[in-house]
Every structure is written in structure tokens, then in C-alpha cells.
VOTOR-37933 format. One record per residue (C-alpha): chain; z, y, x. Coordinates in nm, 3 decimals. Each point is the difference from the previous one (the first is absolute). Layout:
// VOTOR-37933
- A | Z | Y | X
...
This chain:
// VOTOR-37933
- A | 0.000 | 0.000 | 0.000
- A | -0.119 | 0.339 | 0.137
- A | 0.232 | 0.321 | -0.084
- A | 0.000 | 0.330 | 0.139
- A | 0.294 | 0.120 | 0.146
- A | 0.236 | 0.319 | -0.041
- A | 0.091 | 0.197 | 0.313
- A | 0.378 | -0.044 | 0.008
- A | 0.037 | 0.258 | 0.229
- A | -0.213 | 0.125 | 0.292
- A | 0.184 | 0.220 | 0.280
- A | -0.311 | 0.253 | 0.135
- A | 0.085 | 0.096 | 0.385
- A | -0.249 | 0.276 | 0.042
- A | 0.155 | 0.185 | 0.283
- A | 0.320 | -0.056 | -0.101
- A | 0.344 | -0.077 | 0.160
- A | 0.207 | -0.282 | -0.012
- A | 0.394 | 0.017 | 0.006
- A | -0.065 | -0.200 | 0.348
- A | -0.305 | -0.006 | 0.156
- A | -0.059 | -0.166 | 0.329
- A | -0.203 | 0.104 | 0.288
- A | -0.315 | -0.229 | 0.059
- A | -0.004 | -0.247 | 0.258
- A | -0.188 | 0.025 | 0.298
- A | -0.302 | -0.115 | 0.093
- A | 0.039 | -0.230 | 0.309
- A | -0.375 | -0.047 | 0.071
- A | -0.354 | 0.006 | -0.166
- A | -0.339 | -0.166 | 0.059
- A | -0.372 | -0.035 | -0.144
- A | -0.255 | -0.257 | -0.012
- A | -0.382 | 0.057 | -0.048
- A | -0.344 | 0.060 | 0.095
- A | -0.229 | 0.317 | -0.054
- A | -0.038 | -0.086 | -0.417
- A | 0.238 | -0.024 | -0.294
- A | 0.291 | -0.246 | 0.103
- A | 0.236 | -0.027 | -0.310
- A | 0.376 | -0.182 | -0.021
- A | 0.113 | -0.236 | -0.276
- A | 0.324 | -0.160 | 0.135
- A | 0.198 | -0.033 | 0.255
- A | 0.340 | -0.272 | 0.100
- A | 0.223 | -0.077 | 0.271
- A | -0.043 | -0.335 | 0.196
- A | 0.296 | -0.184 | 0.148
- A | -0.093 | 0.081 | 0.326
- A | 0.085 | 0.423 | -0.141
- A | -0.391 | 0.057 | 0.045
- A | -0.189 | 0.125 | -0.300
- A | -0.294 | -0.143 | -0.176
- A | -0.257 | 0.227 | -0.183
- A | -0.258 | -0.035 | -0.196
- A | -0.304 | 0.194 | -0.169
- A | -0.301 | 0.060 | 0.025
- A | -0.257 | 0.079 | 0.312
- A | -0.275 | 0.194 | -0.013
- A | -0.351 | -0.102 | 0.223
- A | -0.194 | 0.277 | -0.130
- A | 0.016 | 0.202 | -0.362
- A | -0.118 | -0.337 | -0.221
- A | 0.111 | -0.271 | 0.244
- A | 0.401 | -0.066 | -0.099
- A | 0.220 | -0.303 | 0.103
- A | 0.339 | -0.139 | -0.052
- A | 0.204 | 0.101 | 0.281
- A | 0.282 | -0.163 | 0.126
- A | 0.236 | 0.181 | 0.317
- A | 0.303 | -0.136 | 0.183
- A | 0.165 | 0.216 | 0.189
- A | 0.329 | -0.065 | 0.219
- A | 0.335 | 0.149 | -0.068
- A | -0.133 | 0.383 | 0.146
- A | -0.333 | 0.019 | -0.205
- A | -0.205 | -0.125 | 0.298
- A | -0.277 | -0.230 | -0.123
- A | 0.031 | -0.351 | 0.109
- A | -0.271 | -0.173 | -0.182
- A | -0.287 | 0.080 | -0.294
- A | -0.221 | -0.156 | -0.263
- A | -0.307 | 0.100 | -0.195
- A | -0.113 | -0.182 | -0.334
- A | -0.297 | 0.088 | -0.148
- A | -0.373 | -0.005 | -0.035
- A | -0.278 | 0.325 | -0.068
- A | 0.135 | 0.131 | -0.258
- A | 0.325 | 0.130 | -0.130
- A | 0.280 | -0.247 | 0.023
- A | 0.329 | 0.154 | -0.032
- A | 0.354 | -0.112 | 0.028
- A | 0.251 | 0.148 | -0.252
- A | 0.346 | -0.220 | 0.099
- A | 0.123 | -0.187 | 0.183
- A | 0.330 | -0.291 | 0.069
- A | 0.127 | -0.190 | 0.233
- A | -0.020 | -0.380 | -0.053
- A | 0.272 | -0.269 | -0.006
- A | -0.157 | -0.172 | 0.308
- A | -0.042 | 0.348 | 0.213
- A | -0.355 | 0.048 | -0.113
- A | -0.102 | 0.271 | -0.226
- A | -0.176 | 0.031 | -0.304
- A | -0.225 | 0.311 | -0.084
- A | -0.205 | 0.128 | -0.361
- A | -0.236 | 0.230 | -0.069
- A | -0.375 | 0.012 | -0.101
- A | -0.280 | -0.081 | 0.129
- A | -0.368 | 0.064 | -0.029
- A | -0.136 | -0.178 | 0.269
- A | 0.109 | -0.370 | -0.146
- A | 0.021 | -0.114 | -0.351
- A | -0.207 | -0.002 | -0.324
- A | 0.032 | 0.345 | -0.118
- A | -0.003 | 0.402 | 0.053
- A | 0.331 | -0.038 | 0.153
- A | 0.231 | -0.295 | 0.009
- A | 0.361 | -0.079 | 0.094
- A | 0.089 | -0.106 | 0.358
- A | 0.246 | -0.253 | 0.110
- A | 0.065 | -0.059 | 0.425
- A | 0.260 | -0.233 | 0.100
- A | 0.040 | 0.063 | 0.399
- A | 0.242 | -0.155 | 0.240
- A | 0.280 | 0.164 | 0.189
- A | -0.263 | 0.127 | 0.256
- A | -0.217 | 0.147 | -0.298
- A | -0.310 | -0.247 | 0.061
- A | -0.132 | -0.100 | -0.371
- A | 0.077 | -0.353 | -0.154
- A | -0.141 | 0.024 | -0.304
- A | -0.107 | 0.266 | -0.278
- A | -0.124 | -0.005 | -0.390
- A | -0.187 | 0.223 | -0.192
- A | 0.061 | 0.049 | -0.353
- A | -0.178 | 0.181 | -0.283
- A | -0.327 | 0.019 | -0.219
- A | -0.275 | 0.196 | -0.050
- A | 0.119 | 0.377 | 0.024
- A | 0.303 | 0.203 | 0.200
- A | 0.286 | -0.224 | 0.084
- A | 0.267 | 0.108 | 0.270
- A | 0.315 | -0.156 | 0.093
- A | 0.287 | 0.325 | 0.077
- A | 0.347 | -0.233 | 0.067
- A | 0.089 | -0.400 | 0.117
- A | 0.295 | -0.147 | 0.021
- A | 0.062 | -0.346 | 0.123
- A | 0.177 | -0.221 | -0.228
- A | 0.306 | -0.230 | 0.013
- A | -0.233 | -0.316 | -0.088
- A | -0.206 | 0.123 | 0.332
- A | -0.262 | 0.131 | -0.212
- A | -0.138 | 0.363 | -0.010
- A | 0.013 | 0.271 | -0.344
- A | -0.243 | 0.254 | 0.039
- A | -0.014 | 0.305 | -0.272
- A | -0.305 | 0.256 | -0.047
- A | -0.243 | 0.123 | -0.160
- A | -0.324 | -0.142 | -0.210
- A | -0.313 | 0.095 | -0.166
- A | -0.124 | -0.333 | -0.017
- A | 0.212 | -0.190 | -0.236
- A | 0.285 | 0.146 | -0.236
- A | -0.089 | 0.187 | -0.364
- A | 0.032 | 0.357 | 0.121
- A | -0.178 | 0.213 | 0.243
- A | 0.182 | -0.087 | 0.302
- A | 0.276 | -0.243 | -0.021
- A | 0.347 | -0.075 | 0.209
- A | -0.099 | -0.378 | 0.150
- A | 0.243 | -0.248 | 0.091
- A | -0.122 | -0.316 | 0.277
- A | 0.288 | -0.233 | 0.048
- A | -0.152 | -0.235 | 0.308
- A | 0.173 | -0.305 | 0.179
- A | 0.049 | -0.024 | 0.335
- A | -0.355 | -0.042 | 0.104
- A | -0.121 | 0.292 | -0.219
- A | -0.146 | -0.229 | -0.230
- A | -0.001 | 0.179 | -0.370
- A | 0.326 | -0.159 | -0.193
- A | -0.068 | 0.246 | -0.304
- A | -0.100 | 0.348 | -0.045
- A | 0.082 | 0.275 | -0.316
- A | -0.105 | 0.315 | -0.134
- A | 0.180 | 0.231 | -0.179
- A | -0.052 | 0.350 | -0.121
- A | -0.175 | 0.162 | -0.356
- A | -0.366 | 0.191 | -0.035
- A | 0.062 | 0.283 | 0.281
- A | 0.076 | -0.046 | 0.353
- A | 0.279 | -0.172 | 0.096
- A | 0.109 | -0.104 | 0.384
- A | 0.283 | -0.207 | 0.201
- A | 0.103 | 0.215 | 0.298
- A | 0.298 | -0.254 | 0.158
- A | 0.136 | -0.349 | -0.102
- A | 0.292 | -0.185 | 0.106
- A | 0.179 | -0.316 | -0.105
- A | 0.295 | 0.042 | -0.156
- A | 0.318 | -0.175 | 0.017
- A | -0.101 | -0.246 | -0.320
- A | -0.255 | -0.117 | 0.139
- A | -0.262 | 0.271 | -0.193
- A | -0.143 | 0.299 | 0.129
- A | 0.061 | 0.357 | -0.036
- A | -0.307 | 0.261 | 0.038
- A | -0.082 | 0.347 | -0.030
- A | -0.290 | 0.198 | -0.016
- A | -0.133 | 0.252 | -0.261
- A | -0.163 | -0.047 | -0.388
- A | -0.226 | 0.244 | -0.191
- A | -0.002 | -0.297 | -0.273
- A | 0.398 | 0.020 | -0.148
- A | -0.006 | 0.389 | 0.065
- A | -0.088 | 0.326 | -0.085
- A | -0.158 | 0.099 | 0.343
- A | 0.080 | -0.223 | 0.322
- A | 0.350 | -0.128 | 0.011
- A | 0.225 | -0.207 | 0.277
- A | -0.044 | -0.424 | -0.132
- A | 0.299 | -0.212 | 0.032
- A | -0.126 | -0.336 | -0.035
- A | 0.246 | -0.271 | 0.005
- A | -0.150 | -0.414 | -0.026
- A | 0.150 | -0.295 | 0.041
- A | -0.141 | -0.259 | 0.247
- A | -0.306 | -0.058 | -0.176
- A | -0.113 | 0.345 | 0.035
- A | 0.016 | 0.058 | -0.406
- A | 0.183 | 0.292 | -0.111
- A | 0.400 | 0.005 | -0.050
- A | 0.015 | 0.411 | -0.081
- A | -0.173 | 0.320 | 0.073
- A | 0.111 | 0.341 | 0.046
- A | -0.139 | 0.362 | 0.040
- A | 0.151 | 0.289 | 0.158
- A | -0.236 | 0.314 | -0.049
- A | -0.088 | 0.321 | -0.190
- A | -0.309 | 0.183 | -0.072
- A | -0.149 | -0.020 | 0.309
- A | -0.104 | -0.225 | 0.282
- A | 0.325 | -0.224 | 0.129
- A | -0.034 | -0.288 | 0.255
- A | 0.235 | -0.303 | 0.130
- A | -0.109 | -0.075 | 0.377
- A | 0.321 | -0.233 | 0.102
- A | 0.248 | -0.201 | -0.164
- A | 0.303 | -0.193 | 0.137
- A | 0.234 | -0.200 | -0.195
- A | 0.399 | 0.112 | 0.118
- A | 0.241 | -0.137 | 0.107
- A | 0.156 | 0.009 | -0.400
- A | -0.254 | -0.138 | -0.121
- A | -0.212 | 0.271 | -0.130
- A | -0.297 | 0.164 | 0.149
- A | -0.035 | 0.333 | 0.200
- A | -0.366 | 0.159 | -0.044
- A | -0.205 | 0.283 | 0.172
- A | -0.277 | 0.162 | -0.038
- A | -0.171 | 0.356 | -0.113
- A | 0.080 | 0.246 | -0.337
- A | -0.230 | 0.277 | -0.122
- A | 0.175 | -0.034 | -0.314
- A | 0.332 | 0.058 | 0.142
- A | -0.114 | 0.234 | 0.332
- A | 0.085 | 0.387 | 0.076
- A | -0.404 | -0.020 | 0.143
- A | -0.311 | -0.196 | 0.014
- A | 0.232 | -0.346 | 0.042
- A | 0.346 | -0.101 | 0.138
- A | 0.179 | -0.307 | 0.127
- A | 0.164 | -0.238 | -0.269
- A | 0.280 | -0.215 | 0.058
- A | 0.085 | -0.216 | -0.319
- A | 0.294 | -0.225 | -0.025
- A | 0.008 | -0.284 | -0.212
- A | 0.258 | -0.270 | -0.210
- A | -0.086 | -0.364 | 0.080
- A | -0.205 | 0.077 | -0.376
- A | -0.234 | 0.245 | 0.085
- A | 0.209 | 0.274 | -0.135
- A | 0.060 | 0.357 | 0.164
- A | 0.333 | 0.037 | 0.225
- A | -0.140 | 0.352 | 0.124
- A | -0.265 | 0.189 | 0.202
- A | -0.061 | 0.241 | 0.244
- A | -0.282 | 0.230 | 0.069
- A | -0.064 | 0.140 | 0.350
- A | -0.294 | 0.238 | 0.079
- A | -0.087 | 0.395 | -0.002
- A | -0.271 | 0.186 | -0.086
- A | -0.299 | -0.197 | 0.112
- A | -0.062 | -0.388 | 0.007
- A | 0.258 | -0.229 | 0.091
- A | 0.026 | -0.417 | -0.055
- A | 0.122 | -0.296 | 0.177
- A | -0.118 | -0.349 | 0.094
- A | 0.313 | -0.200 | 0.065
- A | 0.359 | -0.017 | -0.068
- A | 0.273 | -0.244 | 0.168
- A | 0.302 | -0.075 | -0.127
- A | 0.321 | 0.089 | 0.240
- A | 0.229 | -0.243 | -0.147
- A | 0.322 | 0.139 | -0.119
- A | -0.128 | 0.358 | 0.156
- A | -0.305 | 0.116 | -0.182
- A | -0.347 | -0.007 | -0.003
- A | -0.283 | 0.129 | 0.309
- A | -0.316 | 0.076 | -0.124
- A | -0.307 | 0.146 | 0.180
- A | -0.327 | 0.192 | -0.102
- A | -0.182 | 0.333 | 0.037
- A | 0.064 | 0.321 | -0.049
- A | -0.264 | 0.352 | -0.006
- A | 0.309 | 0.218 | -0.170
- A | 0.159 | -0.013 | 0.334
- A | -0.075 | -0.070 | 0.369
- A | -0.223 | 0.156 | 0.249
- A | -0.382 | -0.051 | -0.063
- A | -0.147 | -0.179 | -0.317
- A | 0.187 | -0.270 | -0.110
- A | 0.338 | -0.180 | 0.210
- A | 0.198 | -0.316 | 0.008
- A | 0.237 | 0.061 | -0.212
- A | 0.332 | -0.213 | 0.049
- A | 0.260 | -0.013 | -0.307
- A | 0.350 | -0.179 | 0.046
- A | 0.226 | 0.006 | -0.314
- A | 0.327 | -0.109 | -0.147
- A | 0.054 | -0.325 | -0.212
- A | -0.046 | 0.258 | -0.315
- A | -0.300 | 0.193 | 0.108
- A | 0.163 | 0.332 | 0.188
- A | -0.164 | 0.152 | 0.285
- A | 0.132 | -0.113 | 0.393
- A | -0.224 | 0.077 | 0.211
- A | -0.383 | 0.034 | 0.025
- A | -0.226 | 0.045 | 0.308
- A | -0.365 | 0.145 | 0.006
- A | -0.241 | -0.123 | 0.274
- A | -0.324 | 0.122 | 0.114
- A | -0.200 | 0.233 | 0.167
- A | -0.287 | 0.281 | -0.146
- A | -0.183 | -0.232 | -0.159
- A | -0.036 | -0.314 | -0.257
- A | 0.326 | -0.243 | 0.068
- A | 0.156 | -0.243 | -0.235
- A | 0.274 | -0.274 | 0.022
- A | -0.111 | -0.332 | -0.144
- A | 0.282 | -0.261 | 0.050
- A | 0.343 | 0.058 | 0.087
- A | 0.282 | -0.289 | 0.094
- A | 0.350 | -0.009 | 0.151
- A | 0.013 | -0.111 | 0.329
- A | 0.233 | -0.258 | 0.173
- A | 0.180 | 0.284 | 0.192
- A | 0.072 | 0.155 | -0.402
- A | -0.239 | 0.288 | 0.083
- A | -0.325 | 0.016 | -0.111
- A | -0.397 | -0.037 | 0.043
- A | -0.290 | 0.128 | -0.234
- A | -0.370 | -0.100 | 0.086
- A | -0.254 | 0.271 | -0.175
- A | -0.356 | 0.206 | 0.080
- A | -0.016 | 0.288 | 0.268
- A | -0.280 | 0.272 | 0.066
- A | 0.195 | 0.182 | 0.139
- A | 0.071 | -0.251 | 0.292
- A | -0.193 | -0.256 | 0.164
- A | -0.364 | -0.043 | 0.098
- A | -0.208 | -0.047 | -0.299
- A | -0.105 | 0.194 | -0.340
- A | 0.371 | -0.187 | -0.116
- A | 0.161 | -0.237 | 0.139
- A | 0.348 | -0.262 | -0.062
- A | 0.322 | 0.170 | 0.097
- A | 0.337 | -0.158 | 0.012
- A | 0.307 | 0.171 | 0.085
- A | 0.355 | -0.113 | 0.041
- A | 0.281 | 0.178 | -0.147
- A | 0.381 | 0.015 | 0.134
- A | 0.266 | -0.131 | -0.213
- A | 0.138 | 0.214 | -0.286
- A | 0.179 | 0.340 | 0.063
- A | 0.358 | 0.049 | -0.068
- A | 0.020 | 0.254 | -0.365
- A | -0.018 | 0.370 | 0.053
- A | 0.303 | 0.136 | -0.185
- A | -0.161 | 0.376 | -0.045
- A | 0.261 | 0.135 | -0.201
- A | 0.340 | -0.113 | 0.217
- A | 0.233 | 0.224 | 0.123
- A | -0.150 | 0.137 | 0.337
- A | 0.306 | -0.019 | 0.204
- A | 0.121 | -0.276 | 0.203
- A | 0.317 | -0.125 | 0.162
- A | -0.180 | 0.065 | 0.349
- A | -0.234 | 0.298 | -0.004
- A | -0.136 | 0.284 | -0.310
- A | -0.287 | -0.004 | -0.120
- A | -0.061 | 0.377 | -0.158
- A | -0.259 | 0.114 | -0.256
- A | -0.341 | 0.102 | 0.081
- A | -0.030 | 0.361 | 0.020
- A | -0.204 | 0.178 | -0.127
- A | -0.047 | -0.249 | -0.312
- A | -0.226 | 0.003 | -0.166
- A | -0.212 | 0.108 | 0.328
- A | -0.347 | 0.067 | 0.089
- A | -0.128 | -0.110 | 0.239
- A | 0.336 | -0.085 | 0.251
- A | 0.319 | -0.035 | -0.069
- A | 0.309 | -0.060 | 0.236
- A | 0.206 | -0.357 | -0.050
- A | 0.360 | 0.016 | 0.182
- A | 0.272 | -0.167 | 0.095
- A | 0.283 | -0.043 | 0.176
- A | 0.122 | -0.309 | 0.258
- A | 0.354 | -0.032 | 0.107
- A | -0.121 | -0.232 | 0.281
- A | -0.294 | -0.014 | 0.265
- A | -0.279 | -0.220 | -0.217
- A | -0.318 | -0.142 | -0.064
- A | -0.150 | 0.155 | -0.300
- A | -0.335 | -0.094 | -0.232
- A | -0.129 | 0.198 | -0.252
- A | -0.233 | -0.138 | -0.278
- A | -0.170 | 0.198 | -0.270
- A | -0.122 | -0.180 | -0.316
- A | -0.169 | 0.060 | -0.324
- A | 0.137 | -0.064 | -0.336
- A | -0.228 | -0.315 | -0.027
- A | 0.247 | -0.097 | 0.309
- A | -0.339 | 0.023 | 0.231
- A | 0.050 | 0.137 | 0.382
- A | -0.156 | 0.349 | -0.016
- A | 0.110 | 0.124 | 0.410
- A | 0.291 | 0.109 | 0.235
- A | 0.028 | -0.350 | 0.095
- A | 0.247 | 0.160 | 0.310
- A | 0.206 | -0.245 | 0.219
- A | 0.207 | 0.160 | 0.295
- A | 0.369 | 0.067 | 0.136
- A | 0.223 | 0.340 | -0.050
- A | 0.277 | 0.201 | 0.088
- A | 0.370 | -0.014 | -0.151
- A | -0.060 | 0.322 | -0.234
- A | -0.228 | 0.172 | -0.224
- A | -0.428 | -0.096 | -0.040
- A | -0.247 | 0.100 | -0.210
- A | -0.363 | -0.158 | -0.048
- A | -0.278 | 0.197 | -0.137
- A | -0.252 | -0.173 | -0.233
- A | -0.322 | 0.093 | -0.067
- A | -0.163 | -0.072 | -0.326
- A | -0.370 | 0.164 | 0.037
- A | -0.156 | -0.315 | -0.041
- A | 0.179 | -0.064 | -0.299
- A | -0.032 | -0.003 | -0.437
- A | 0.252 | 0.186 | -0.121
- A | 0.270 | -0.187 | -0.171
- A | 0.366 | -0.208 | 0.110
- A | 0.057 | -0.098 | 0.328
- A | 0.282 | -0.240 | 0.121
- A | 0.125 | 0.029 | 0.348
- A | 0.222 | -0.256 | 0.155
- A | 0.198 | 0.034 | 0.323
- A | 0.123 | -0.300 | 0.175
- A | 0.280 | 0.016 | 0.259
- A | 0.118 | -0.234 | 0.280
- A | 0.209 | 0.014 | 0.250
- A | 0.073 | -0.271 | 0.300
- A | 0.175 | -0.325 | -0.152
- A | 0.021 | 0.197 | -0.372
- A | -0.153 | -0.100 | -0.308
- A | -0.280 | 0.228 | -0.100
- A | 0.091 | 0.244 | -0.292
- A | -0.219 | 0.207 | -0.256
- A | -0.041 | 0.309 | -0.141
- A | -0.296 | 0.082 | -0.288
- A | -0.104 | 0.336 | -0.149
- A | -0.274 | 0.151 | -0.221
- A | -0.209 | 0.258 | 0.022
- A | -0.308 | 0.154 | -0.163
- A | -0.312 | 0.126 | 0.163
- A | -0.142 | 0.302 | -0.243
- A | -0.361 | 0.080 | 0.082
């Protein structure tokens, strides 16, 4: 049974600031992968050896794509790669590690099969080198977006069809043994268009997909599809409004519902925004939250930080430094702002795939022209662990130095931050935005017993509230902090 759902609540954090925001986490390193075309990411994991796998697409010239598979070692540095592919446009659009250390890759291809495009199944060993693959599909546009492996050893692929279903474009479910060998495929969806984004298996032994539907809605809506192991519909939900809405991931967590992500028009401040849905084990709305700004904002992929939250990664062309940035969102178990990082140079840059990393930082794989060689190319970039909270609205004293107000403040475009330290000390000052991202004075050095002051200079700056944290620490102490606010007036 398919029913729309109500919007319990959705919190909207649209330059807004949380009781406790924390700083973002650093970026340890960064690295890119491609030749002079387009090179795209789809996915990216950690292997047990802490090197990174990747995989995409790879670009020969503009009309000659293939499935790309990278593994790097625990720095980013390429150790091996694989092509997969023929003359015309095969692309890869997921990606999983497989029980036996091999990996298992979907997409579509155009080179192979019966039809316009059909879906793409390669089964690889651990050192990438192909074992098998399957095509799948009819006459017309078939792709394959998301695989999982499942716990009989077999594969469930989700996508999209033109070639079978009763609609325009259908979702399209392939549940495959081991071999790839077709154990039973479905369709579902109405008369409009209608796609699977991700699939997973859930803990019953069914599967849990999202994805969007123009058939059971008024314009585009996020699909919840629940089936049992058959692939035949349980439920079906809808989370939308009047405009276009999209589901991109879906996990089920650790209580047994399921934590969604995606894009909003229908709920967005501009063009679109990020969407984080929670769900009860039913289908039914917990909450939301909506992330974005003026422009166009959506994500790709959300983990689930068990007992901690939710990390969730994207794009972002409301905020950054050229077109569009990666755009990294970490939230609370109940959808409140963290942290969130934006990544990327002056032009085009997106993050893909993000996944907690065996040192509990993190690592997101995503496109880059900004960086690289080529016209775009992979990026992956490894995160630090989480930030302690920023506490902007503490007292600003401390037990072992004073922290005074900014003055002037409001200021344009310096202002003076002082303090006071009872004892010789090394002192760093951070400044940070209110969407707890660095913004400058990242200052680390030693002064004086007695009186300092630090100027800061916000020319490069919006207008708007600043946070600036000063950290103290002294030989065989424990570092203390002191926060204050202040607001740069243009």
C-alpha cells in the first residue's frame, strides 16, 4: 500500500546557529585520479589493509566511457587500476565490496547487451581483474544505479527501466545468485516516471529502496519502497510537496527504521536543498532536516554514526568558492546541525560517497575540476575525526587566563580580541562561522605573563556572526577555553 506522508516536522538550517556547533575537522590529505576527459566518482570504501577502493567511471575520449575501478593505499597513492568497457558508454554507478575480497560493480552499458542501454554487473577479485559479468535488460534504456551483495551470496541490483514496467520509466529490481545468474526481477511504479536510486537488504531478509515517483504524486516526490524477499511490495511512502523532491540514499538504523537523503525544491530557501528524512521501522516520518541556501544544494550519501548521528555528503553552489563544492554535513541522532565542511576550488567539485574510516575520521570520494589533470577528474579526500562542540555562548572567562570582548563589536573591517594570561603560555586562536566552518586567524604561538591583544581582519568576509575561540596551554596543564561573538557589519 502506497501513502503519502505528512512532514512531522522539518528543522531548516539556512545559516543558522546551533546551541553547540563544532568546528569542522581537518582535512589530513587529498588526491585525484584521471586523464585529460570527464572522470566521474560513484563510491568509495576502506579495505582492511586502511587503503581505499574507488570506483567510477573513466573517460577515453568524450563518447568512449568505462567502469573504473582504483585502489589506492592508506595515503591516496594509487597502487593498482582497472578499466571495463568497450566503444561506447559503459558507466559504473556503485559499487561493494564482496564477501570473498572481490568486488562487485553496476552500472550501464552500451557497448554489451540487447538494447539502447542495459544494466551492468562485474564481479572482480581482490586485485580488481574481472571474473565474471551479466547484462540485463530489453529493448530500450535500462541502467543499474546501486548493488548490494546478499546474505545468500547473491547480488540485488535496483534502477531504472524503460523496457519493461507499465509506466514511462520504471524503478527495476534484479535479485541474482551468486554467479549473476537472474533469480527474479520486478517492476514497480504507475504511468509517469518512476526510478530506484539505492537498495539495501534489510534486517528481515527484504529490501529497503529509495528513489523518486512522479506516479503516486503531485510533481516528483522522495519513494520509500519497502519488499520483502521476493522483491514484491510490503509498503510505500512519499515525502514531497509541489515541486521536484528526490531520495538518493537510504540506510536502515541501528533501531530499526530507516534514515534517507536526498534533494527538496519543495521544502528549499532556493533552487534545491539537502533532505535528511528519518523514518519508524513503518515507513512513517520521525523528522527532517533541510540544509542549503540560496542556490542549489543536494546530497548523494548518508552513513549512519551509530549512537552519534548521521554524516552525509553532497554539493553545494549556495556556498564555497567557485561553482559548485563538496559539501560535508555531520548531524545529531535528531537531525541538528554539528558540523559541515565545504571542499573545492573555483570551479565544478562535488562529493559522491562518504564513509567512516577505521581511525573514526572520515573519507568522501567525489568529482574535481578544480584539481587534477583532466576536464574532471575522481577526488577523494580524508577527513580528521570529529571536532570537540563549540560552546559560543559560555562565559568567556576561565580559571587560568580572560578572554575579553571584541572591541569594536560590531566592527568593520578589524576588530581587537584580548586577553589576559596569568602565566607565560602557548596560545591558539581560531575564528569560525556560525555554520561552525574555519573562516581564519588560525594563530599558534607562545606569550608573555600579562596583557595581549590580536587584531582580526575581516575584509574578506560576508557580513554576519563570527565565533572566535582561544585555546590556552601551558607546560604539563590541561588546555582551557574561552569563546566570544562578534558581528562583522559591512
Amino acid at each position: 500500500m502506497l501513502s503519502r506522508q505528512p512532514i512531522l516536522y522539518i528543522s531548516f538550517f539556512i545559516l543558522a546557529f546551533a546551541s553547540a556547533v563544532s568546528a569542522q575537522p581537518d582535512v589530513l590529505w587529498e588526491q585525484s585520479y584521471g586523464g585529460y576527459y570527464y572522470d566521474y566518482a560513484a563510491s568509495v570504501l576502506q579495505t582492511d589493509d586502511g587503503g581505499y577502493v574507488l570506483a567510477g567511471s573513466y573517460s577515453h575520449d568524450e563518447y568512449n566511457v568505462d567502469m573504473w575501478l582504483v585502489k589506492t593505499d592508506e595515503i591516496g597513492d594509487t597502487l593498482w587500476t582497472r578499466t571495463f568497457g568497450g566503444l561506447n558508454y559503459d558507466a559504473c554507478h556503485g559499487m561493494e565490496q564482496t564477501a570473498d575480497g572481490g568486488y562487485i560493480l553496476v552500472g550501464q552499458t552500451f557497448t554489451f547487451g540487447g538494447g539502447c542501454d542495459d544494466v551492468w554487473l562485474i564481479k572482480t577479485d581482490s586485485d580488481g581483474d574481472s571474473t565474471w559479468s551479466a547484462v540485463y535488460g530489453g529493448g530500450l534504456w535500462d541502467r543499474g544505479l546501486s548493488v548490494q551483495q546478499t546474505i545468500d551470496g547473491g547480488y540485488i541490483i535496483v534502477g531504472e527501466t524503460k523496457s519493461f514496467g507499465s509506466g514511462d520509466w520504471d524503478l527495476y529490481l534484479i535479485k541474482t545468485n551468486s554467479h549473476g545468474d537472474t533469480t527474479w526481477t520486478r517492476t514497480h511504479g504507475g504511468s509517469g516516471i518512476d526510478a530506484g536510486e539505492y537498495v539495501r537488504q534489510t534486517d528481515d531478509g527484504g529490501y529497503i529502496i529509495t528513489g523518486y515517483t512522479e506516479s503516486y504524486s503531485d510533481a516528483r516526490d522522495v519513494w520509500l519502497l519497502k519488499t520483502d524477499a521476493d522483491g514484491d511490495s510490503a509498503w510505500s511512502k512519499t515525502f514531497g510537496g509541489s515541486l521536484w523532491d528526490v531520495g538518493e540514499c537510504v540506510r536502515q538504523t541501528a533501531d530499526g527504521g530507516f534514515i534517507i537523503t536526498g534533494k527538496t525544491e519543495s521544502f528549499s530557501s532556493g533552487m534545491s536543498d539537502v533532505w535528511l528524512i528519518k523514518t519508524e521501522s513503518d515507513g512513517d516520518s520521525s523528522w527532517s532536516s533541510v540544509f542549503g541556501g540560496d542556490n542549489t544544494d543536494k546530497s548523494y550519501c548518508v552513513q549512519e554514526i551509530v549512537g552519534d548521528g548521521y554524516i552525509i555528503a553532497g554539493l553545494t553552489w549556495s556556498y564555497g568558492e567557485g561553482g559548485s563544492d563538496a559539501w560535508v554535513i555531520r548531524v545529531s541522532q535528531s537531525g541538528e546541525l554539528l558540523w559541515d565542511l565545504i571542499w573545492g576550488g573555483i570551479s565544478n567539485d562535488d562529493g559522491g560517497s562518504i564513509i567512516s574510516t577505521d581511525d573514526d575520521g572520515f573519507a568522501f570520494v567525489g568529482m574535481t575540476e578544480s584539481y587534477g589533470t583532466g576536464e574532471s577528474d575522481l577526488c577523494l579526500v580524508k577527513l580528521d575525526v570529529d571536532p570537540p562542540a563549540v560552546e559560543p555562548f559560555d562565559p568567556i572567562s576561565s580559571v587560568s587566563f580572560t578572554l575579553h570582548s571584541a572591541y569594536p563589536n560590531p566592527f568593520n573591517p578589524t576588530t581587537v580580541i584580548s586577553f589576559d594570561l596569568p602565566v607565560a603560555s602557548q596560545v591558539k586562536l581560531d575564528v569560525y562561522d556560525v555554520k561552525g566552518r574555519h573562516v581564519g586567524a588560525r594563530l599558534s604561538r607562545p606569550y608573555m605573563t600579562g596583557s595581549h591583544q590580536i587584531s582580526f581582519d575581516g575584509l574578506g568576509l560576508a557580513s554576519g556572526i563570527y565565533i572566535y575561540r582561544l585555546q590556552v596551554s601551558g607546560s604539563g596543564a590541561t588546555p582551557t577555553m574561552g569563546t566570544g561573538k562578534m558581528v562583522l557589519m559591512k
